[in-house]
C-alpha positions as a printed Julia matrix, in Angstrom:
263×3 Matrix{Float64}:
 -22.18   16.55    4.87
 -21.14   13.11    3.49
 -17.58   11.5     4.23
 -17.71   10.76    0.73
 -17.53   14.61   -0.24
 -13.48   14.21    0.56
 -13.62   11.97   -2.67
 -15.28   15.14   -4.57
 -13.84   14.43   -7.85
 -13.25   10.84   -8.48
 -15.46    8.32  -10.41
 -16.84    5.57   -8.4
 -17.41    2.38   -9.7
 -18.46   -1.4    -8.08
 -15.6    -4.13   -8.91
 -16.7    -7.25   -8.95
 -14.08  -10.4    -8.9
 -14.33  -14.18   -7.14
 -16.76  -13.54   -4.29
 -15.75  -10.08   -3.55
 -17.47   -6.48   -4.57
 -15.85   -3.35   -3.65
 -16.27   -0.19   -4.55
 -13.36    2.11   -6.06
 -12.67    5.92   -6.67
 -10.61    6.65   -9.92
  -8.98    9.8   -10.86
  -7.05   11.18  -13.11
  -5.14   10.45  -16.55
  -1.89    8.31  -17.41
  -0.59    5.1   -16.37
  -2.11    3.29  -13.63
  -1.35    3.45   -9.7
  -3.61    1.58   -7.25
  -3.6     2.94   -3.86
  -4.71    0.81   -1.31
  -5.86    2.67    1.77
  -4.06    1.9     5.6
  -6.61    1.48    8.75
  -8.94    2.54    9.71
  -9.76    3.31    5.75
 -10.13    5.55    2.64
  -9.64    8.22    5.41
  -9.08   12.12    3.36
  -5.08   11.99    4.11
  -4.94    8.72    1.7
  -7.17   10.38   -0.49
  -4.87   13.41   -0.51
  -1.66   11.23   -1.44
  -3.83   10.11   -4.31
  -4.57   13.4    -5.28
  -0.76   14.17   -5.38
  -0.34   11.17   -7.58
  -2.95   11.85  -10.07
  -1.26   15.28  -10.6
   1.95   14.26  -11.6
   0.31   12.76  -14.48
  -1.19    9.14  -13.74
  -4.49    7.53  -12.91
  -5.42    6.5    -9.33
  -7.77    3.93   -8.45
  -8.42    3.67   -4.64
 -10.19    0.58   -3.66
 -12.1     0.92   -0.23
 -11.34   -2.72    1.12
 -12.95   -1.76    4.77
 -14.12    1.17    6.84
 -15.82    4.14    5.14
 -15.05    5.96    2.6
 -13.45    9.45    2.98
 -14.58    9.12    6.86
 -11.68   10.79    8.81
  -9.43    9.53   11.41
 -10.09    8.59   15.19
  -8.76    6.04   17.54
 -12.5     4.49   18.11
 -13.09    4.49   14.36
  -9.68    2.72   14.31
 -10.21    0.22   16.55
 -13.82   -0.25   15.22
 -12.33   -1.03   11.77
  -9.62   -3.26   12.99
 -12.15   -5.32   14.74
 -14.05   -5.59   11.14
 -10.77   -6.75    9.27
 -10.0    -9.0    12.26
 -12.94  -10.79   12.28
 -13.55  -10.93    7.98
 -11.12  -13.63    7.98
 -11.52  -15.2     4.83
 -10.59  -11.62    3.25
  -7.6   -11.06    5.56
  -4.74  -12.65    7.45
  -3.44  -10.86   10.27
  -1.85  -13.11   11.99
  -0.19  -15.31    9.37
   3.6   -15.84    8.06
   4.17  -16.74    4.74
   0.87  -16.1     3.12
  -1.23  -13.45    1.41
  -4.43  -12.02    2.09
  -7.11  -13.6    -0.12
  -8.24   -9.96   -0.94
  -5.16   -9.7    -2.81
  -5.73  -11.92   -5.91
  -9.31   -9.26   -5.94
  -6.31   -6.71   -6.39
  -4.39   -8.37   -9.22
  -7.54   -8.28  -10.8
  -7.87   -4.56  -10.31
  -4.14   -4.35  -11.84
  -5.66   -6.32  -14.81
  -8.48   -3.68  -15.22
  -6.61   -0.67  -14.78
  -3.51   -1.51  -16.89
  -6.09   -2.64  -19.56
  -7.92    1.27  -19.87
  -4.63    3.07  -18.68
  -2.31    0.99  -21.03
   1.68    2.29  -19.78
   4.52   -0.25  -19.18
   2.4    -1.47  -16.33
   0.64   -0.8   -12.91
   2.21    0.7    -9.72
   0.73   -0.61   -6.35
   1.38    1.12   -3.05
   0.11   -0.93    0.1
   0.07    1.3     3.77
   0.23   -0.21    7.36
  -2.81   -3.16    7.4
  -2.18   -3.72    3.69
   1.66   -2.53    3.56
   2.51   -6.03    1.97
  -0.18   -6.3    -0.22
   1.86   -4.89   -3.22
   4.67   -7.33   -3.14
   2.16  -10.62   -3.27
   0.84   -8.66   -6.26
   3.57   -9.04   -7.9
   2.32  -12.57   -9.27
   0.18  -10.14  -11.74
   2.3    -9.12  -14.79
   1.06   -5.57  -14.92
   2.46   -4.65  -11.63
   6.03   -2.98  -12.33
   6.24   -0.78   -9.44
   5.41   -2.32   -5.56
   5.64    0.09   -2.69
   5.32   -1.29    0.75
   4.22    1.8     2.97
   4.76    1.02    7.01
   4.14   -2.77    5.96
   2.92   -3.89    9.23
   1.55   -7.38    8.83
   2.14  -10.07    9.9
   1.32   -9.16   13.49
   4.9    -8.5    14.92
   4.15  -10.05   18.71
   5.09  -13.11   19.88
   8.12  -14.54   18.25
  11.3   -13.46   16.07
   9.76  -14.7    12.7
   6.66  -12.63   12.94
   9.01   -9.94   13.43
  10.47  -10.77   10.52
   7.85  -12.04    8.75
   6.02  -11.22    5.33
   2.02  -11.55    4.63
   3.23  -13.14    0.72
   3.94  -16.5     0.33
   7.49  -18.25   -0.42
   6.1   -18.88   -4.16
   4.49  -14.97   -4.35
   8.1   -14.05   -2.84
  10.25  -16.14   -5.63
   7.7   -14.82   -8.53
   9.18  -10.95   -7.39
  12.89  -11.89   -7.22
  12.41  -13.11  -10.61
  10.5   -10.53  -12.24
  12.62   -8.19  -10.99
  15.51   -9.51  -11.94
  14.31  -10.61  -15.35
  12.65   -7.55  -16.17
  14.8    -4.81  -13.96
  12.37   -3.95  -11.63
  12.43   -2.65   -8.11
  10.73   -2.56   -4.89
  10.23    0.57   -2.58
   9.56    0.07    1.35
   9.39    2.96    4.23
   9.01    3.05    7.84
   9.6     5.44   10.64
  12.86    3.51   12.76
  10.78    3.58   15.72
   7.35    2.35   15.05
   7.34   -1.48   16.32
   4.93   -2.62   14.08
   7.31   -2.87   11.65
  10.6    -3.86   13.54
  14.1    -4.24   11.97
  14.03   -7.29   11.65
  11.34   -7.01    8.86
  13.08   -4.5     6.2
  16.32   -6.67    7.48
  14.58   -9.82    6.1
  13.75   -7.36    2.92
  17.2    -6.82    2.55
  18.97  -10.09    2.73
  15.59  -11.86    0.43
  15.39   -9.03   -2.37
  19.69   -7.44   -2.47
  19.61   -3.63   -4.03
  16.42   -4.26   -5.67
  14.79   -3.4    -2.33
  15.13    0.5    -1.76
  14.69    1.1     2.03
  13.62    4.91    3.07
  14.18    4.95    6.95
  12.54    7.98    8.53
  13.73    9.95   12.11
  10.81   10.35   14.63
  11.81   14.1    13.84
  10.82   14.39   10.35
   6.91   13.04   11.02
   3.92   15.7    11.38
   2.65   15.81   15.06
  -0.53   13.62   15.41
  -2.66   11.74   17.48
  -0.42    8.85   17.75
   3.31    7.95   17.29
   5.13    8.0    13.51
   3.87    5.57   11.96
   2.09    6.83    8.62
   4.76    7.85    6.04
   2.28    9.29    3.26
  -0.64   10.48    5.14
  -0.83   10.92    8.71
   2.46   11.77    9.48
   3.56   13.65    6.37
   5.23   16.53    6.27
   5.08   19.5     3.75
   8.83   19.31    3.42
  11.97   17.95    4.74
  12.66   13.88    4.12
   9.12   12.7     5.06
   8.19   15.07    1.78
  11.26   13.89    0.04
  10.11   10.09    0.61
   6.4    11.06   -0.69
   8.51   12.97   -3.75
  10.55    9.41   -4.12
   7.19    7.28   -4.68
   5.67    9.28   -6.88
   8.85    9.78   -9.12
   9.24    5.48   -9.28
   5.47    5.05  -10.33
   6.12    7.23  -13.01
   9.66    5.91  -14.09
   8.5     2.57  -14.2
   4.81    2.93  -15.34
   5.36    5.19  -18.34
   5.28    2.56  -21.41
């Protein structure tokens, strides 16, 4: 059996922009929403948030930036595919304040495509754990409308107070989303368990005080996460419940993409 069978369903397609080719999974109908997977990849508990999404009535496009596709979860597969996004270092900064991936200006691009065949206000972009700030630096793109930041765990937070604090999107990324959403009265969603240190207090503090009321915080109890192999951490996949708040905050980020991508 393939890992790919837990993408039974989508189309795949090869996206080619600057150096970089990736492949990506789309399903469904509506406005846009691209769903960029968490370590150690397109793993079947991202690819069932997708399917969620694609039922309430939009199109998801899952880009597999690393790892392989629809493979499950385990810690050495984890580690394995941490290593890989480690050492790709012109794709990814890990370690890095005040900058963005270079894989993220392959997203906008993707944004560009989508919102082009899914037409809609715009594009939602939901970023998980590895790639949790991806959305906001995609904000430079004027189809995204609706940037989730899902367990945004980079940069690294060991070693100093302003990597604790600190966001992978750059001070001119940062001022192009306070202005948008202010100009255009948009929003930005983040979540987190409270206790997961890799992404301390000081980070959705530093959200707060940058981005005001247009940066809605959903806080989650070690309580309300599923039981797994390792501690809550995963807000919309691994550690998702089937109802109480962690379903509520799955409920929340479906209900913004469609409030703010329906044209």
């Amino acid at each position: 059996m393939s890992y790919e069978d837990a993408l039974d369903g989508y189309e795949k397609f090869e996206f080619t922009d600057g150096p970089w080719t990736r492949p990506v999974y789309r399903k469904g109908s509506g406005p846009a929403v691209i769903i960029i997977h968490e370590m150690p990849g397109l793993h079947p508990l991202v690819v069932r948030f997708a399917d969620h999404v694609a039922a309430a009535g939009m199109t998801v496009y899952c880009p597999s930036l690393f790892g392989e596709p629809g493979r499950p979860i385990s810690r050495g597969y984890a580690a394995a595919s941490m290593l890989q996004a480690i050492c790709i270092r012109r794709e990814f900064h890990v370690w890095s304040t005040q900058t963005s991936s270079p894989i993220v200006e392959w997203l906008r691009a993707l944004a560009r495509k989508a919102h082009g065949e899914c037409g809609g206000r715009g594009v939602g972009a939901v970023g998980m754990c590895f790639t949790g700030g991806f959305a906001l630096a995609m904000m430079t793109e004027p189809s995204v409308v609706a940037p989730v930041l899902s367990q945004p765990s980079m940069p690294a937070a060991t070693g100093s107070k302003k990597r604790a604090a600190g966001f992978d999107a750059s001070p001119a990324e940062i001022a192009c989303a306070k202005a948008r959403f202010e100009a255009e009265d948009l929003s930005m969603i983040g979540l987190r368990y409270k206790s997961d240190i890799l992404v301390p207090d000081a980070r959705f503090e530093n959200y707060r005080s940058t981005f005001g009321d247009r940066f809605e915080a959903i806080e989650l109890e070690d309580k309300d996460a599923a039981p797994a192999v390792i501690p809550p951490h995963s807000v919309l996949t691994l550690h998702l419940k089937e109802d109480g708040p962690s379903k509520a905050a799955e409920e929340r980020v479906i209900q913004f993409f469609k409030e703010r991508t329906a044209g």
